[in-house]
C-alpha positions in Angstrom: -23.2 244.9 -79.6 -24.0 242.6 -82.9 -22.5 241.0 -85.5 -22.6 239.7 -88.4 -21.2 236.2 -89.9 -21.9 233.7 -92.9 -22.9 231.0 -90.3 -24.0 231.4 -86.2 -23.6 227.9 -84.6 -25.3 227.5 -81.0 -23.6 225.2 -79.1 -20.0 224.7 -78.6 -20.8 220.8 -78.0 -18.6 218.2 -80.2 -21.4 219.1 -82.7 -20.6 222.5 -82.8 -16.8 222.1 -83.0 -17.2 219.6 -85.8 -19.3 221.9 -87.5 -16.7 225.0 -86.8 -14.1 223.0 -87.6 -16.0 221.9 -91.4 -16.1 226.3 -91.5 -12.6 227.0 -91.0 -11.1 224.7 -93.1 -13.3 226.0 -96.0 -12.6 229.7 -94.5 -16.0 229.8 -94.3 -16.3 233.0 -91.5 -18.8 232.0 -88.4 -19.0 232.2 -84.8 -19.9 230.0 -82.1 -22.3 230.7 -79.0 -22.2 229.0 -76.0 -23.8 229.6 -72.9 -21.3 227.8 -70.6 -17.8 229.2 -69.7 -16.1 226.8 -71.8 -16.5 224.3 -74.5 -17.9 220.4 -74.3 -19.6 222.2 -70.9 -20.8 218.3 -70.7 -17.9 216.3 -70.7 -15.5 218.9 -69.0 -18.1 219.6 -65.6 -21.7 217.6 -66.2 -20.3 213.8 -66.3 -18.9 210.9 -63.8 -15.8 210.0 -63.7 -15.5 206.5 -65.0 -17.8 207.7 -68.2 -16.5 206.4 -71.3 -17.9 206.7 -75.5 -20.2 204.1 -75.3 -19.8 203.4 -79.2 -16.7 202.6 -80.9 -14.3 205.2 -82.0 -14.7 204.9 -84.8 -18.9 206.4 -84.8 -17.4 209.2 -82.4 -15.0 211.0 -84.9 -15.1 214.6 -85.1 -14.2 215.6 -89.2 -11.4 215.6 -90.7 -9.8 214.2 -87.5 -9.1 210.6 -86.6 -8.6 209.5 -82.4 -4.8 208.7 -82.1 -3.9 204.9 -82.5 -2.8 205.0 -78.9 -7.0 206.0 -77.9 -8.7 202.7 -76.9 -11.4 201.2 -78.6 -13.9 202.9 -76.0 -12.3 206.5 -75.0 -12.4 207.5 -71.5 -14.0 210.9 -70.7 -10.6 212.2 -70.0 -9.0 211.2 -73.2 -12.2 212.4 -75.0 -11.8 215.4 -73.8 -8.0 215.9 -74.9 -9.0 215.0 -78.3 -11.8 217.8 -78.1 -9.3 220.5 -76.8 -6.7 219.2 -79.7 -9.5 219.5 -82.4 -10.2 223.1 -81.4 -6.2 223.9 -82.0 -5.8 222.2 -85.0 -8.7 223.8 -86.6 -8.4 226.9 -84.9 -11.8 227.2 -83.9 -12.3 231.2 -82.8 -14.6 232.9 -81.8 -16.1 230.9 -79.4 -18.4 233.8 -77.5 -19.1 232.2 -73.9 -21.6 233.0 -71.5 -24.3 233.5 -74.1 -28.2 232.7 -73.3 -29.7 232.7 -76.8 -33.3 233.8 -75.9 -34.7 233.7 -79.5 -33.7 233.3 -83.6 -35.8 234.4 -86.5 -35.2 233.9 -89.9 -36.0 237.5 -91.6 -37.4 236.9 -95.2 -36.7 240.5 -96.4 -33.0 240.3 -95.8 -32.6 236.5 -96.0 -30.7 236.1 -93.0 -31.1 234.8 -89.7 -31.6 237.1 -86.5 -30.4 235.9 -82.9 -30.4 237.3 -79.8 -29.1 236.4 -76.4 -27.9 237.9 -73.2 -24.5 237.6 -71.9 -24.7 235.6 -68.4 -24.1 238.9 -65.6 -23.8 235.9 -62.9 -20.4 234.6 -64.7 -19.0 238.2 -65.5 -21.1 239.1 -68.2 -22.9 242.6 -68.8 -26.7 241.2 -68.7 -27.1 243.0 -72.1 -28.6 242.0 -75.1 -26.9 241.0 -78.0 -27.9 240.6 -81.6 -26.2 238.2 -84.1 -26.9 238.1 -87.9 -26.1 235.1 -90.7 -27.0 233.9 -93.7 -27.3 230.6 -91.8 -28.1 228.9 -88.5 -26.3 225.7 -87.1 -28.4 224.5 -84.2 -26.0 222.7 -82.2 -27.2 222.4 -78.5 -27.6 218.5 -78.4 -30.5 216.6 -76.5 -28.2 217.2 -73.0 -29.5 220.9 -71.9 -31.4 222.0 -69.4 -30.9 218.8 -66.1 -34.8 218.0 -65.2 -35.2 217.1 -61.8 -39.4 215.8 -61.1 -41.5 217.2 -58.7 -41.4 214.7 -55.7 -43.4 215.0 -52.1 -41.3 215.3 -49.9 -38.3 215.5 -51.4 -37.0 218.9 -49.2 -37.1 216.6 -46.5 -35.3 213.9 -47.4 -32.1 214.1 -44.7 -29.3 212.7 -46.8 -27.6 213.5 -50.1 -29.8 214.4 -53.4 -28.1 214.9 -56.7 -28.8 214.8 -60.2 -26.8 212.8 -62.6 -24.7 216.0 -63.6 -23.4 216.2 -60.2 -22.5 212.8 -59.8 -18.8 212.0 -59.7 -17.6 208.6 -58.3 -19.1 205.9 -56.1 -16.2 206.4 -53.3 -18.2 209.0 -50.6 -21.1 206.3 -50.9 -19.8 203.0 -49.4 -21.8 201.0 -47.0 -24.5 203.6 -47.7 -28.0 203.0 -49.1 -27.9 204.8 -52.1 -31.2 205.0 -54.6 -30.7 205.9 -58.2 -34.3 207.1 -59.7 -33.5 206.5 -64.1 -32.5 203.9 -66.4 -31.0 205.2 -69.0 -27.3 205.0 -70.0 -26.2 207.1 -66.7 -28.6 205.9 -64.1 -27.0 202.3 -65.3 -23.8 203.1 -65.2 -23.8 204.9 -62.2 -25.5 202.5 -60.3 -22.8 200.0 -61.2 -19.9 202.5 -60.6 -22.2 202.6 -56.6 -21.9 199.0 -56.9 -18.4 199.1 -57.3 -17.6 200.5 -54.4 -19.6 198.9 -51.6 -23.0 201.1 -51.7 -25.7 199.0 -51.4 -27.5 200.6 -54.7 -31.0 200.5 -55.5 -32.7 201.3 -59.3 -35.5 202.3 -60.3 -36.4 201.3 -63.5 -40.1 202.0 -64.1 -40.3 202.1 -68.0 -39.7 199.2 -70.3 -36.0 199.5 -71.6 -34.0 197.5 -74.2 -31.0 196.1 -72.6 -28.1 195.5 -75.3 -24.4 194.7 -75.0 -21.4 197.2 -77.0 -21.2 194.6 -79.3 -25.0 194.5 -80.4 -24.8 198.3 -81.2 -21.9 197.9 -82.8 -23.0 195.5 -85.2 -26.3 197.1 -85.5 -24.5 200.6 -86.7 -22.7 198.2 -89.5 -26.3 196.7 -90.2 -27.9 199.9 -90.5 -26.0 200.7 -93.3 -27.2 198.1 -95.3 -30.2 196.8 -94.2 -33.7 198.4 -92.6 -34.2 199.8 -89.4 -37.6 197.4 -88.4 -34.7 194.0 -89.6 -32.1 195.3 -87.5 -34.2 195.6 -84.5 -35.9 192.6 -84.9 -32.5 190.8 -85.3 -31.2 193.3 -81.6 -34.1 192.2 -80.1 -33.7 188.6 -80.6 -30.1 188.8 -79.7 -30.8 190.5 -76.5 -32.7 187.8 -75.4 -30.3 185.1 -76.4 -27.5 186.9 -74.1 -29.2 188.8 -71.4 -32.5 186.1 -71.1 -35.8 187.2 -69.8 -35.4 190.4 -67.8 -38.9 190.3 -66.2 -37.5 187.8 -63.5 -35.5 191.0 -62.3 -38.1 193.4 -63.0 -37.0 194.8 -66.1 -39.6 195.2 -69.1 -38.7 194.7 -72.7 -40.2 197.5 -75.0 -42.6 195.9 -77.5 -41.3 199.0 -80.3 -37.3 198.2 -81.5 -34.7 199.9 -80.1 -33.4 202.6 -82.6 -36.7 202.6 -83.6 -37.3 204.3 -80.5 -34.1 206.2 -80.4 -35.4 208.0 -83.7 -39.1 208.1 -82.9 -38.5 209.0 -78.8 -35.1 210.0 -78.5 -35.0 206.7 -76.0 -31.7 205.4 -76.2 -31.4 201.7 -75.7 -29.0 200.4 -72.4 -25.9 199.9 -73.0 -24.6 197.2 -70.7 -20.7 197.6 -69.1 -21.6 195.5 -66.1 -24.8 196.4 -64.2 -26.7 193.5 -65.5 -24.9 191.0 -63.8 -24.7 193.3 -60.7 -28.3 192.9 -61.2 -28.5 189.2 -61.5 -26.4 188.9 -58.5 -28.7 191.4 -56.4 -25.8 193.6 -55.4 -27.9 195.9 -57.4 -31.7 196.1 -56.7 -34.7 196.8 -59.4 -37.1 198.7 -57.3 -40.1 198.7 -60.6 -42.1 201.4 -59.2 -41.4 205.3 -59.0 -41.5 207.3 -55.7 -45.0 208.4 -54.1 -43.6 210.7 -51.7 -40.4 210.8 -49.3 -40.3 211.8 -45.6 -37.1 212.2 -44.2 -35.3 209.2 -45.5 -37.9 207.0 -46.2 -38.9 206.8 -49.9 -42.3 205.2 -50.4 -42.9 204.2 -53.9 -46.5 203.9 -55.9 -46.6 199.8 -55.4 -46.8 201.0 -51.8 -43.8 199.6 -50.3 -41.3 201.8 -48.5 -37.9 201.5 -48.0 -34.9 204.2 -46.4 -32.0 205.3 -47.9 -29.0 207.7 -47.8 -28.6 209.5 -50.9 -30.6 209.8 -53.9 -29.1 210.1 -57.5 -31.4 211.2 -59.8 -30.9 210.1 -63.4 -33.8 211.7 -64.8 -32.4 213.3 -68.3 -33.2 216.5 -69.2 -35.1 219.0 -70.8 -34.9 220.5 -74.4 -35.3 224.2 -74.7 -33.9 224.8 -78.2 -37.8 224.6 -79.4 -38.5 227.8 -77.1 -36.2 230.0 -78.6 -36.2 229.2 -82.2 -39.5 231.1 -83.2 -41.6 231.0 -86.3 -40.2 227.3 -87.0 -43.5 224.7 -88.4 -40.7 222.6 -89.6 -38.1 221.7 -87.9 -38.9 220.9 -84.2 -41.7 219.9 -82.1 -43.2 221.0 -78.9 -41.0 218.6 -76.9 -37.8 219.4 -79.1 -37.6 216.4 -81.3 -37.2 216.8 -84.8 -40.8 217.0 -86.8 -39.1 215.0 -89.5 -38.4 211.0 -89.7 -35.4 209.7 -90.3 -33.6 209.9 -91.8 -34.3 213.9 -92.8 -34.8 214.2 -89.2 -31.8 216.9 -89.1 -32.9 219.2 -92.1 -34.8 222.7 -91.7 -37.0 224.6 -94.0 -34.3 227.3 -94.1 -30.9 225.6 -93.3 -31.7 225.7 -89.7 -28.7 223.2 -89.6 -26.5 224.7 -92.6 -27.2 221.9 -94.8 -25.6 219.8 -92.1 -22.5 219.9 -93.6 -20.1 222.9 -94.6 -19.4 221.7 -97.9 -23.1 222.8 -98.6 -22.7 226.2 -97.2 -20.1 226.6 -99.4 -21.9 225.8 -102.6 -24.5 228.5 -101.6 -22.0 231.0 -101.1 
């Protein structure tokens, strides 16, 4: 099977949609591959319940299509999701071609157009073929979310209670009473060691690298900031806030990173902490900072590298994930690194040699056409 479009967008993500949604209304012809069984895979099967934006509405937009006045300022993952499947009608986004692996994209300089292939999924109902896919351009759309990376721990098949990776994590209710460990400090491991807080597990962290804690209102300013003002200021000015509100975190053994905290999210693709909550759960010790990763497990005691030991029921690891768009776009110097992350600073982070992106927005496409 192949076939042959103006644009191929990976990724049926929000990014993807809004960039779909940019084609249609120019009738710009392009189709969407996804290797999921549905769109916004993420947010519809991959996330916990209580998960909400954490920026305003107003940053999370798709194009061309505001939230409804009746969305809160910070949209539940339900509601989220409603808008998504709305914005997909309204713009009539088709064809979205599920259960597609893309295994590899080449940009062929005799015919000026881009060459993908990928294999429909023969464990979800697909025929395990190969298919080829041809455009003038390439939208990269599969996010920084793709493959879940669990680390290699000693032990860990014997540990005899629950494991689970952030993507399976749903609610705190099946954990109260119980000693529950969450290994990752990032945005989920935060949040979903509060939401364990919540509801009576007695939840351990571990947060073993030096993370910027910041409230909703910090990166909400700092967004508006960043508009008019350098990255390095609005750190600084983050960074001193931080401290004003949330004090010295080494007294509950968190470390403050000496680089700034978008600077990091640019540099890193480190996202600062968001705080709904777990900080004070933290103060409070209904949440404890365990500042050393695990050694080795043995049934269900975890021993960490400071030595200590300690036993728990479940373990929820928050560990992120790994990028794989960098092993299957080929022949790319440009664009991505061996890690994933753009080659580029910011803020031309986004833009390939050859439109590896489309421009980044449609209106582009269209002037080439």
């Amino acid at each position: 099977m192949e076939q042959e479009k103006a644009v191929i967008i990976v990724g049926a993500g929000p990014s993807g949609l809004a960039m779909a949604g940019c084609l249609s209304r120019l009738a710009i012809p392009y189709i969407v591959l996804e290797r999921e069984d549905c769109f916004a895979s993420l947010w519809k099967k991959y996330s916990y319940d209580r998960l909400h934006l954490h920026l305003q509405k107003q940053f999370c937009e798709l194009p061309h299509m505001p939230f409804p006045p009746s969305c809160p300022t910070y949209v539940p993952k339900n509601q989220f999701i409603q808008y998504l499947d709305d914005y997909v009608s309204r713009f009539k986004i088709s064809p979205i071609l599920y259960h597609r692996n893309v295994e590899s994209a080449n940009y062929d300089e005799a015919s000026e157009r881009w060459v993908v292939k990928a294999v429909t999924d023969s464990n979800t109902g697909g025929s395990g073929e190969m298919e080829g896919y041809f455009g003038r351009f390439l939208v990269v759309a599969t996010g920084e979310a793709t493959n879940p990376y669990l680390p290699e721990v000693q032990g860990l098949n014997t540990f005899a209670g629950d494991v689970l990776h952030s993507t399976q994590f749903k609610s705190g209710k099946g954990f109260k009473n119980k000693n529950v460990l969450v290994v990752g400090s990032g945005n989920s491991g935060m949040e979903i060691a509060l939401d364990l807080a919540n509801h009576g597990a007695k939840t351990s962290i571990i947060i073993r690298s030096p993370v910027h804690v910041l409230s909703r209102g910090m990166v909400y300013l700092a967004l508006v900031l960043l508009k008019h003002f350098s990255l390095n200021m609005v750190d600084s000015l983050m960074v001193l806030l931080s401290k004003l509100v949330f004090g010295d975190l080494t007294k509950y053994g968190i470390e403050r990173p000496t680089e700034g905290p978008f600077y990091m999210k640019v540099k890193y693709g480190k996202y600062p902490a968001i705080d709904v909550g777990t900080f004070k759960k933290i103060k409070s010790s209904e949440i404890q900072v365990l500042p050393a990763e695990i050694s080795s497990i043995r049934g269900s005691d975890v021993e960490l590298k400071n030595g200590k030991s300690y036993q728990f029921d479940a373990i929820v690891f928050c560990t992120g994930f790994k990028r794989s768009t960098n092993l299957w776009l080929k022949g790319d110097d440009y664009l991505l690194k061996d890690d994933g992350l753009p080659r580029q600073s910011f803020p031309n982070h986004w833009k390939g040699k050859e439109r590896e992106d489309a421009q980044n927005i449609a209106n582009d496409i269209k002037s080439v056409l």
